[in-house]
N, C-alpha and C positions, 0 to 999 in steps of 0.2 A: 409421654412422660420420660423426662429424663432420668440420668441413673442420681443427680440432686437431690431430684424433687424425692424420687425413690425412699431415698435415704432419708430427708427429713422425714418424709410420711411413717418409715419404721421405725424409727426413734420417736415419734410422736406415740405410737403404735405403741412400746415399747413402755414408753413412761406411761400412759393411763393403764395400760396392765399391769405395772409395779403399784402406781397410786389404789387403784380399785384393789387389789392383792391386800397391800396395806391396810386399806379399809375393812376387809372382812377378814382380817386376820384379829383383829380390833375389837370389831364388833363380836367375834368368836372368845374374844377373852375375854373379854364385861357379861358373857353368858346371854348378850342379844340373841333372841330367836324370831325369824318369818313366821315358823309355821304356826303360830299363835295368832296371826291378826283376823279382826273379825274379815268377814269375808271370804275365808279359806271354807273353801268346804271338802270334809275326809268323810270317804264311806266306805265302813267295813262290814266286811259277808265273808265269815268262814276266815279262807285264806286269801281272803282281795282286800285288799288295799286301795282305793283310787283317792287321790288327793287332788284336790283343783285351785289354786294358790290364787285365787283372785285378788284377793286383796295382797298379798305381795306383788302381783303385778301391775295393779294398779299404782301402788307407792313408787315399784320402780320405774314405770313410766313416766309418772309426774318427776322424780329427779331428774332420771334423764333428759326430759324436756328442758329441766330449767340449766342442766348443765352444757348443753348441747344451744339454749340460748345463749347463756352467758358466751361460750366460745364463741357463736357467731356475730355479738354485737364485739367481742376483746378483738378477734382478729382482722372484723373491718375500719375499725380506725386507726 
């Protein structure tokens, strides 16, 4: 890898971490919350806490797939 390619890749790096940043800066000020979706499962004993965010990871996966398509079909033509 050249010190180019480098550099586009960190800028590219750079902008989806402003963008995402953005997003949940967003979603934090309309009062969205994850830990509400069904599929989360919280269990509490005493003083434990365990939280298991399935359905947040589930949503986030499915974005990611279709954002992560979408780049791959933008970038090959």
């Amino acid at each position: 890898m050249n010190l180019y390619s480098l550099a586009r890749l960190l800028i590219f790096l750079g902008l989806a971490l402003l963008v995402s940043g953005g997003v949940l800066f967003l979603f934090a000020r309309a009062g969205v919350s994850f830990s509400g979706l069904p599929g989360n499962i919280r269990i509490e004993r005493g003083n434990l806490t365990c939280v298991f965010a399935l359905g947040a990871s589930i949503l986030l996966s499915i974005l990611l797939t279709l954002v992560m398509n979408f780049l791959a079909r933008f970038l090959n033509k």
